[in-house]
C-alpha positions, -999 to +999 in steps of 0.1 A: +025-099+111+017-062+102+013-079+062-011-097+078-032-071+095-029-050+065-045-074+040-072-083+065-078-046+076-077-043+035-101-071+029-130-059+054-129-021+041-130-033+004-159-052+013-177-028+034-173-001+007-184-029-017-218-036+003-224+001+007-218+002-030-190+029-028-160+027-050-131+008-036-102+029-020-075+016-039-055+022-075-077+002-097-050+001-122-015-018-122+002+010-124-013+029-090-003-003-075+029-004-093+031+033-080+028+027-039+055-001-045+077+024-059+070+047-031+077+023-007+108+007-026+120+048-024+115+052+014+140+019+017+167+034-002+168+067+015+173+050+043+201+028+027+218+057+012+211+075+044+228+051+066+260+056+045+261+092+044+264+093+085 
């Protein structure tokens, strides 16, 4: 469900920025989107390694 919101939260700022004629918030790029994944990929195995250290 938060996928969900996120992509339709996405969807209506990229196209108010679009009808405003701003640039779009985001990586334009693969790899600035390859980038967050990593990030977010990271964050999951702290936690993993984390939850062993304990």
């Amino acid at each position: 469900m938060d996928a969900l919101l996120a992509t339709i939260a996405g969807i209506i700022v990229g196209a108010i920025f679009t009808l405003i004629k701003l640039p779009i918030p985001a990586p334009p790029y693969l790899p600035g989107v390859m980038g967050v994944v990593g990030v977010y990929l990271g964050g999951h195995m702290g936690n993993y390694v984390m939850t062993f250290l304990r």
